[in-house]
C-alpha positions as CSV (number, residue, x, y, z in Angstrom):
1,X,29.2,20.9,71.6
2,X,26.8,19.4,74.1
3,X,23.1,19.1,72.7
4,X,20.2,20.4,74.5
5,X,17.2,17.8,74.6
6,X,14.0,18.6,76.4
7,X,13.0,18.3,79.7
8,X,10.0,17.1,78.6
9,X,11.5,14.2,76.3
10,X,12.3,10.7,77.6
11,X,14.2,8.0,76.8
12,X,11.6,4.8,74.9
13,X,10.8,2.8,77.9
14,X,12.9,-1.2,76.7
15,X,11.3,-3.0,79.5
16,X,9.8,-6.4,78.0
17,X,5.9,-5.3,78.3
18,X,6.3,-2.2,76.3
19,X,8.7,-4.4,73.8
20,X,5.6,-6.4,73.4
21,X,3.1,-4.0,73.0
22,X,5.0,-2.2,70.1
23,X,5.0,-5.1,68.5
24,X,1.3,-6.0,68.5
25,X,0.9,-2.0,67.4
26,X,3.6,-3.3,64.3
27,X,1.1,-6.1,63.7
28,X,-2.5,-4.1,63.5
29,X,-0.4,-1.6,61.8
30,X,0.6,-4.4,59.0
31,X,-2.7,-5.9,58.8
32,X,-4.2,-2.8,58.1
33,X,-2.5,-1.7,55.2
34,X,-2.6,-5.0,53.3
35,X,-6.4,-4.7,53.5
36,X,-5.9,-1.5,52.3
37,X,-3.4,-2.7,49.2
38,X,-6.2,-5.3,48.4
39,X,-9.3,-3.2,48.0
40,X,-7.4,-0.3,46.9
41,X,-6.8,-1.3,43.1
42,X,-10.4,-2.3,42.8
43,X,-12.1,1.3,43.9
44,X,-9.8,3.7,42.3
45,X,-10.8,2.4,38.4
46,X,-14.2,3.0,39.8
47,X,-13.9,6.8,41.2
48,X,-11.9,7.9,37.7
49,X,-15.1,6.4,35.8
50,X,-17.1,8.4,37.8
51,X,-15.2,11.6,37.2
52,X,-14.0,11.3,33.9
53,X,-16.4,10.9,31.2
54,X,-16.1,8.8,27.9
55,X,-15.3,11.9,25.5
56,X,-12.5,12.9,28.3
57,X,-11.2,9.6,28.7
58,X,-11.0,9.6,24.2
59,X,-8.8,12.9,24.7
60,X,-6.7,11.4,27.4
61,X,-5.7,8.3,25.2
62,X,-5.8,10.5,22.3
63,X,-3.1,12.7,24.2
64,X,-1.1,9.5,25.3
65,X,-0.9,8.5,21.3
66,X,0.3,11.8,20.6
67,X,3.1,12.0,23.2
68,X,3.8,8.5,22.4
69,X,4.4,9.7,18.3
70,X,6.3,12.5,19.6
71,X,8.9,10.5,21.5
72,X,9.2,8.2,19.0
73,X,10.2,11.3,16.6
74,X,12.9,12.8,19.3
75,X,14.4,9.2,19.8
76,X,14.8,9.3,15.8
77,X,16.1,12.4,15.3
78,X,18.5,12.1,18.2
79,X,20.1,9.1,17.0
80,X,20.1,11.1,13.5
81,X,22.1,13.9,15.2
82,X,24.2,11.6,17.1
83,X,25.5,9.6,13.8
84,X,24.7,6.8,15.1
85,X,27.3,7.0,18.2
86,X,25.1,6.7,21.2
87,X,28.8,7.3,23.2
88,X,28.2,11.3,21.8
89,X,31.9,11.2,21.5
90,X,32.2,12.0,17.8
91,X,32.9,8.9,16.1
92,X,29.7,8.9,14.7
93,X,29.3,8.6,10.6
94,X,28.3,12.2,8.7
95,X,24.8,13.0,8.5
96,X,24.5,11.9,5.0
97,X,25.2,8.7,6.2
98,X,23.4,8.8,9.2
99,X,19.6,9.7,7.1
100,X,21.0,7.2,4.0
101,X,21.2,4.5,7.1
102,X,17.6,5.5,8.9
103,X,15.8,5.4,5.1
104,X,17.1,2.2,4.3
105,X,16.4,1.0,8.1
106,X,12.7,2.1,7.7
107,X,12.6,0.5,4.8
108,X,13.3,-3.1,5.7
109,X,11.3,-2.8,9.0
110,X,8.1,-1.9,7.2
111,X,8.3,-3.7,3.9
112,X,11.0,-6.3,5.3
113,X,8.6,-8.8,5.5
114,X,6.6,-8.1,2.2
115,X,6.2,-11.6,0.5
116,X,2.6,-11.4,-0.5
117,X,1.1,-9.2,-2.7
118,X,-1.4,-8.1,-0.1
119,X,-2.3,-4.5,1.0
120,X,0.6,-3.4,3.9
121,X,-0.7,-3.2,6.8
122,X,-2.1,0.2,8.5
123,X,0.1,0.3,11.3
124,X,3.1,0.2,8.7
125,X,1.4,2.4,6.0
126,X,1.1,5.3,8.9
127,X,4.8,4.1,10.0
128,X,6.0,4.9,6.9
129,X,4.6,7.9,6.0
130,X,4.8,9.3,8.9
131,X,8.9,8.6,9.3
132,X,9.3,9.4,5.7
133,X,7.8,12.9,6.1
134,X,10.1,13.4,9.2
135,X,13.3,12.6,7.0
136,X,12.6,14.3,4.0
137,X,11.8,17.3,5.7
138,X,15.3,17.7,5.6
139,X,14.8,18.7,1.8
140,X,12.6,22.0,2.4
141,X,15.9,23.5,4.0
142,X,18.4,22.6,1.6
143,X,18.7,25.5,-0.8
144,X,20.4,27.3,-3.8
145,X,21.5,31.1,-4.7
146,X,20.2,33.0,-7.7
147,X,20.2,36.5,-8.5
148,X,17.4,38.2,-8.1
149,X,15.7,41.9,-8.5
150,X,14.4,43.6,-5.3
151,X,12.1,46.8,-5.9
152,X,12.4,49.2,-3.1
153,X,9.7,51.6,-2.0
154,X,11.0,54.4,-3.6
155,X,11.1,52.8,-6.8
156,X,15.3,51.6,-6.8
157,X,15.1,48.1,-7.4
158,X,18.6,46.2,-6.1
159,X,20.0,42.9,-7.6
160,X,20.3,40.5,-4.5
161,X,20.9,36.8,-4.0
162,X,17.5,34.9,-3.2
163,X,17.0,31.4,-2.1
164,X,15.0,28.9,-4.2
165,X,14.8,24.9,-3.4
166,X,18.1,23.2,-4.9
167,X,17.3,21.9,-8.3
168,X,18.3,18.2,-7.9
169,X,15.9,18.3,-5.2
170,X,12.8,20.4,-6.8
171,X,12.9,17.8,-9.8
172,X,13.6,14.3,-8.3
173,X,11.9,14.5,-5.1
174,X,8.0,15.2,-6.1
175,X,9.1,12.3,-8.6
176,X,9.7,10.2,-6.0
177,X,6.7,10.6,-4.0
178,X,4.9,9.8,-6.6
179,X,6.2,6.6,-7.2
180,X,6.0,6.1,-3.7
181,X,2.1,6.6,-3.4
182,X,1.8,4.5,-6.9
183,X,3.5,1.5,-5.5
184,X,1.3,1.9,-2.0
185,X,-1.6,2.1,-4.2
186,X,-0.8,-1.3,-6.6
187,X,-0.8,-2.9,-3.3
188,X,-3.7,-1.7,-2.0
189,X,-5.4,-3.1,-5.0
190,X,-4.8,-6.3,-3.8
191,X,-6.9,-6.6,-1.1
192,X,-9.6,-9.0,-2.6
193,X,-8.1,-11.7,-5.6
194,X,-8.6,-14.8,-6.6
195,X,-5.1,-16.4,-5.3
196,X,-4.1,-16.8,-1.9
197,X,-0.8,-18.2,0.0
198,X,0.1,-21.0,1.7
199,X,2.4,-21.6,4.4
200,X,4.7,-24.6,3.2
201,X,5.6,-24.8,7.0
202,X,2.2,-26.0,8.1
203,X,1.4,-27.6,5.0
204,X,4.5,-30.3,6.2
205,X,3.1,-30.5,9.3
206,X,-0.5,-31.6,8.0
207,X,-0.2,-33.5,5.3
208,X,-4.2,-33.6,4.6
209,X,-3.7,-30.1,3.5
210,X,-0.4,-30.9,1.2
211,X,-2.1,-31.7,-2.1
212,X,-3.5,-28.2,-2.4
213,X,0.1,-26.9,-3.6
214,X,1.9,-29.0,-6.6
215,X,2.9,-26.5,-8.3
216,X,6.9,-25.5,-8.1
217,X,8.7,-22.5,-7.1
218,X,9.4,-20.3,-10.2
219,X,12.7,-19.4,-8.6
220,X,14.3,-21.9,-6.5
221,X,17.0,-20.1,-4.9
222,X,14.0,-18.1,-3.3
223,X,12.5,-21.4,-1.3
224,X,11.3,-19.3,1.7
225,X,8.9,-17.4,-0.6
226,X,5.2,-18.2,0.3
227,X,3.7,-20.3,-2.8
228,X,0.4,-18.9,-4.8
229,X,-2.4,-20.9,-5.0
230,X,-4.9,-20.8,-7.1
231,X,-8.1,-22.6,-8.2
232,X,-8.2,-25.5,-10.1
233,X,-9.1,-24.1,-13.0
234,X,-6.9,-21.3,-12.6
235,X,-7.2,-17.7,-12.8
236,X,-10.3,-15.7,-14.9
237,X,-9.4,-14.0,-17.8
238,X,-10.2,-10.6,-15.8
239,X,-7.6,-11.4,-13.2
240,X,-4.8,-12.0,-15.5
241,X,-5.5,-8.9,-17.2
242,X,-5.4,-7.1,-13.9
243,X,-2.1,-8.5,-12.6
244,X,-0.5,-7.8,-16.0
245,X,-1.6,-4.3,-16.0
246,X,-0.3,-3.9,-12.2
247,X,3.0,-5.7,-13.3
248,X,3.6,-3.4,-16.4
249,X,2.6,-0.4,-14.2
250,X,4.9,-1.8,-11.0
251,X,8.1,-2.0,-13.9
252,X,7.7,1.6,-15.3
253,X,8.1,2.4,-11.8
254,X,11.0,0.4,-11.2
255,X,13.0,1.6,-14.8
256,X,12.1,5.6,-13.1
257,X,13.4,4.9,-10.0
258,X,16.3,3.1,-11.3
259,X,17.0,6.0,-13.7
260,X,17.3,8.6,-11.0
261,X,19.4,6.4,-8.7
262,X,21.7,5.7,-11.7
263,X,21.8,9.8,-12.1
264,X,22.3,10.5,-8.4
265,X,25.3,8.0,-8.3
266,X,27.1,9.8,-11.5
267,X,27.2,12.8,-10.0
268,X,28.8,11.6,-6.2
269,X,32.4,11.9,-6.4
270,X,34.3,9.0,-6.1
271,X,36.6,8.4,-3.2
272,X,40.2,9.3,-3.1
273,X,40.6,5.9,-1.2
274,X,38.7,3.9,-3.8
275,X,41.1,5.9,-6.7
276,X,44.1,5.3,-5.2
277,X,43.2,1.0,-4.7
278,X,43.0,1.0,-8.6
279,X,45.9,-0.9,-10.7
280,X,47.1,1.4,-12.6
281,X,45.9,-0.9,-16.1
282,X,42.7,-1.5,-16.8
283,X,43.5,-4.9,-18.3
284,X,44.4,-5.7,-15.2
285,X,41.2,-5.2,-13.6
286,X,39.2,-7.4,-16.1
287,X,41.9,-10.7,-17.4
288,X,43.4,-10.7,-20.9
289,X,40.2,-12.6,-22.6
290,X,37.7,-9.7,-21.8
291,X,40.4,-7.4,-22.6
292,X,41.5,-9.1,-25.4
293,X,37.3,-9.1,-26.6
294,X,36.6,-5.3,-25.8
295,X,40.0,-4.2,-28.0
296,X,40.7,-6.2,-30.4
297,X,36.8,-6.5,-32.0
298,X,35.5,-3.7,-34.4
299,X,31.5,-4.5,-33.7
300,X,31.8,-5.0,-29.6
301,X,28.6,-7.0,-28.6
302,X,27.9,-7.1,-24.7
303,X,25.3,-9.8,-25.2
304,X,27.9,-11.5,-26.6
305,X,30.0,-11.4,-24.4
306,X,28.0,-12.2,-21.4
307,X,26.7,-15.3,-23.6
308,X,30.7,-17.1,-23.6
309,X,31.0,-16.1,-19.9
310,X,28.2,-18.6,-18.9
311,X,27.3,-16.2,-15.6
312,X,24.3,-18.2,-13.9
313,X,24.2,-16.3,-10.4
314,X,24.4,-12.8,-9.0
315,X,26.8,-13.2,-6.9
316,X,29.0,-13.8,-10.2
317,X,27.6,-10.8,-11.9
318,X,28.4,-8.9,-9.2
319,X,32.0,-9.8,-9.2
320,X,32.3,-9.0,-12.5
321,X,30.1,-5.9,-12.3
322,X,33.4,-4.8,-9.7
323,X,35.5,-5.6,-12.4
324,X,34.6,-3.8,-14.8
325,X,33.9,-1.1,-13.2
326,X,37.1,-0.8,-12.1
327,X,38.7,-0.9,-15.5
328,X,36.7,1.7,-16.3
329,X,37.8,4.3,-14.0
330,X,41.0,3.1,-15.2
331,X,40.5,4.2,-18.8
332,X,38.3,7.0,-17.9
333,X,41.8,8.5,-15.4
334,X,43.8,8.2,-18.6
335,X,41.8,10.4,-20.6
336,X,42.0,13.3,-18.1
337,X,43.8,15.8,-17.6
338,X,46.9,15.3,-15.1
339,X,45.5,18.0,-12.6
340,X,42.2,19.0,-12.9
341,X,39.3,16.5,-12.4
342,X,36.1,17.4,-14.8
343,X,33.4,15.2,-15.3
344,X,33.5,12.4,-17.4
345,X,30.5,13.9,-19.7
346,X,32.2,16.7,-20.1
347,X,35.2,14.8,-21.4
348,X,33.1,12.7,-23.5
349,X,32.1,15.5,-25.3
350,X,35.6,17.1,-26.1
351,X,37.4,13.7,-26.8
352,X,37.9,12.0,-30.0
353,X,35.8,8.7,-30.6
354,X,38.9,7.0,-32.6
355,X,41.0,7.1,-29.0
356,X,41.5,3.7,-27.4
357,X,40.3,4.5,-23.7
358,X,37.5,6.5,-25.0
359,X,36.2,3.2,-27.1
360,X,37.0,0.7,-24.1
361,X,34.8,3.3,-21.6
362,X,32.0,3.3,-23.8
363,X,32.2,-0.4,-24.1
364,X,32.8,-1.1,-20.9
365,X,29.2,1.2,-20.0
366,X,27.2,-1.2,-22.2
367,X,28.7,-4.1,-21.1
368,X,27.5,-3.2,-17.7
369,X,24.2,-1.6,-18.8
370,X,23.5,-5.2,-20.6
371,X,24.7,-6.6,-17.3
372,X,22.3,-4.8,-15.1
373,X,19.1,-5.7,-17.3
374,X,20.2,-9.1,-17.1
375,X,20.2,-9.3,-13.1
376,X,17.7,-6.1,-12.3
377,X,18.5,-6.9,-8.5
378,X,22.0,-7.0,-8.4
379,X,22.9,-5.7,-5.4
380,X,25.4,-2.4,-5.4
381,X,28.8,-2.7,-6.8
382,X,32.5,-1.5,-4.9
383,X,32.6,2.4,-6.3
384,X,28.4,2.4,-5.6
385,X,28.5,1.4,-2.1
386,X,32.0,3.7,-1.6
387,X,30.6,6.5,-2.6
388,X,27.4,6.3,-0.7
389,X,29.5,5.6,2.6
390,X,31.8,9.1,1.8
391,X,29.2,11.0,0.4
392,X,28.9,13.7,1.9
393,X,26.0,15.8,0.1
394,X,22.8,15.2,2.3
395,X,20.6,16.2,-0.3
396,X,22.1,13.5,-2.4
397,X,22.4,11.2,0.2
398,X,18.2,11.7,0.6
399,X,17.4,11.0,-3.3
400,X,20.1,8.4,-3.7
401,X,18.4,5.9,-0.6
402,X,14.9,7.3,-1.3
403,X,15.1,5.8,-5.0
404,X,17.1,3.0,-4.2
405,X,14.4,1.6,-1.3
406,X,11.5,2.2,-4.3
407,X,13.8,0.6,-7.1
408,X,13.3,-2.8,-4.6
409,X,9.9,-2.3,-3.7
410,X,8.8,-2.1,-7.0
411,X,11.4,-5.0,-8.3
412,X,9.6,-7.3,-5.4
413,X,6.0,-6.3,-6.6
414,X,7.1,-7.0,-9.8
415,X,8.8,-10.6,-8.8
416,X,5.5,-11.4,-6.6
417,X,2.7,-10.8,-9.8
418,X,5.7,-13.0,-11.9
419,X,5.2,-15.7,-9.4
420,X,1.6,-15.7,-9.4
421,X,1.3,-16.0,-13.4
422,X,3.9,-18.5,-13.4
423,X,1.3,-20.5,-11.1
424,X,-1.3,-19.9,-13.2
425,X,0.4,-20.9,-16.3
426,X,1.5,-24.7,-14.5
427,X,-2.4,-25.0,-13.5
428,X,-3.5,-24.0,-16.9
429,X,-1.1,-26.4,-18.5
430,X,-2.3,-29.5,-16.6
């Protein structure tokens, strides 16, 4: 197909004069718009301030904030829905998982860095209560059945099922918050004291200022900490008193939240993969002296017990913590029944205190009760961190982290104000 061009179009002339005049043209052409490109970036600023004035411009940046907040919300809860697979292929952990994984990640980013007892910072505080109220939103939809009576207009009043919030939820959750804003507000109630920190970092590299700091760290495993400093003549009488009200107040806090993450745990199910890893003898699990110790004695002692073992470090505790619990679940399989699976309280109550794996359970609970209040921040033992990993209850999975992240909050306030009276009691002692 030929194509039809206009009589009235022409070839570009290629002669060498016309070659150079289109180039000159290219050249005026250039020049012009890089003095364009230069002045252009100074005038426009000045032409929006003209149009816009200051209480527009405040809604403008108060619109980009919002947006900003908004995006920052969908990029959570995608990554929520995705289960942490950013591949969207399903391979993802279960949404329990996924909102146990984001609490405990908000958690470190915000109070990560939480070495001083020092009000948090604002742009934290809102991070934190912002992203906490997204994720526990979660909660107002998670519901329970109950029969109730429905009176018709005509008088006829029907039994039907209503919905009421679950009751795990209604009673540990509001609990929760509390503590939450409690522990928020014993460190806001540090914001003027009569101790401050030192970097040991900078006090090595000037060594005009390293006289100010002679007193040791009270844990030395914990060498990063910042060190408290005090005055030379210590703290006042009213700031002791302060910091040991605080402290008291910060443990209560810790023993609540510890006691609902404690009751959250008992009631996951434990994992058929975690079952089935057992040997199937307790004694096994523990060595023949402790199992020679928790059967043979008639008065079973725990501190005892601990007291022989000589444990100095967590990471010992722990092990042993494992241990034990494993022998447990040992004893605890032998006194149920071959097929069904009830709870271990219910089989507490219908089993006779003489039997053997009914004494070694209970024994082996207060061994690792008297464990626990030994090391306060042991870390989560093998069934613990198993079932928190299957779980698959996201209501549980919600209370479980939520408790768990203020159970360490509250066990580092409590560890910071220990530090700071330790200090106080080597100045004092000089």
């Amino acid at each position: 197909m030929s194509r039809s061009m206009d009589s009235s179009t022409s070839e570009p002339d290629l002669n060498p004069n016309s070659l150079s005049s289109l180039s000159k043209r290219l050249d005026d052409l250039i020049i012009s718009y890089e003095t364009l490109h230069k002045t252009w970036p100074l005038q426009q600023p000045v032409q929006l301030e003209n149009k816009l004035s200051v209480k527009e411009r405040a809604e403008v940046l108060d619109q980009r904030a919002a947006h900003h907040e908004i995006q920052v919300v969908r990029e959570k809860f995608c990554k929520l829905l995705l289960g942490e697979d950013m591949s969207g292929s399903g391979k993802g952990v279960s949404s329990a998982v996924a909102i146990s994984n984001a609490i405990t990640n908000l958690y470190a980013t915000v109070f990560g860095n939480c070495h001083k007892l020092q009000p948090l910072p604002v742009d934290k505080k809102v991070m934190w209560q912002r992203e906490m109220d997204c994720l526990l939103t979660v909660c107002e939809y998670i519901v329970e059945f109950f029969p109730s009576l429905q009176s018709l207009p005509d008088g006829t009043k029907l039994e039907v099922m209503a919905t009421r919030p679950r009751s795990d939820i209604s009673i540990n959750l509001p609990a929760l918050e509390k503590l939450d804003a409690m522990l928020l507000e014993i460190l806001d109630d540090f914001e003027k004291t009569e101790f401050w920190y030192i970097d040991e970092k900078k006090i090595l590299e000037n060594n005009a200022v390293a006289p100010l700091v002679t007193v040791p760290h009270r844990n030395v495993d914990k060498w990063w900490m910042p060190v408290p400093s005090l005055p030379d003549s210590g703290l006042s009488e009213k700031a002791c008193k302060h910091l040991r009200q605080k402290r008291d107040c910060a443990y209560q806090i810790h023993k609540a939240a510890l006691a609902i993450n404690c009751a959250i745990l008992a009631e996951m199910e434990i994992p058929e993969s975690y079952t089935q890893a057992l040997p199937k003898s307790g004694r096994a699990c523990v060595g023949d002296s402790i199992y020679r110790y928790m059967s043979t004695l008639d008065r079973f002692s725990p501190e005892h017990l601990l007291d022989s073992l000589e444990i100095s470090t967590e990471h010992e505790a722990l092990a042993l913590a494992n241990c034990v619990e494993a022998a447990m679940y040992v004893w605890q399989r032998k006194t149920r029944p071959t097929k069904s699976k009830p709870s271990w309280s219910k089989v507490k109550e219908l089993m006779d205190v003489s039997d053997k794996n009914f004494v070694l359970v209970t024994r082996a609970e207060s061994l690792l009760l008297c464990l626990r209040q030994r090391f306060p921040s042991l870390p989560q033992s093998r069934v613990d961190t198993s079932k928190i990993q299957h779980n698959k209850d996201v209501g549980q999975s919600i209370l479980e982290s939520y408790s768990r992240v203020l159970e360490s909050l509250a066990h580092n306030i409590v560890s910071l104000i220990d530090d700071v009276l330790f200090t106080d009691a080597s100045v004092k002692q000089r």
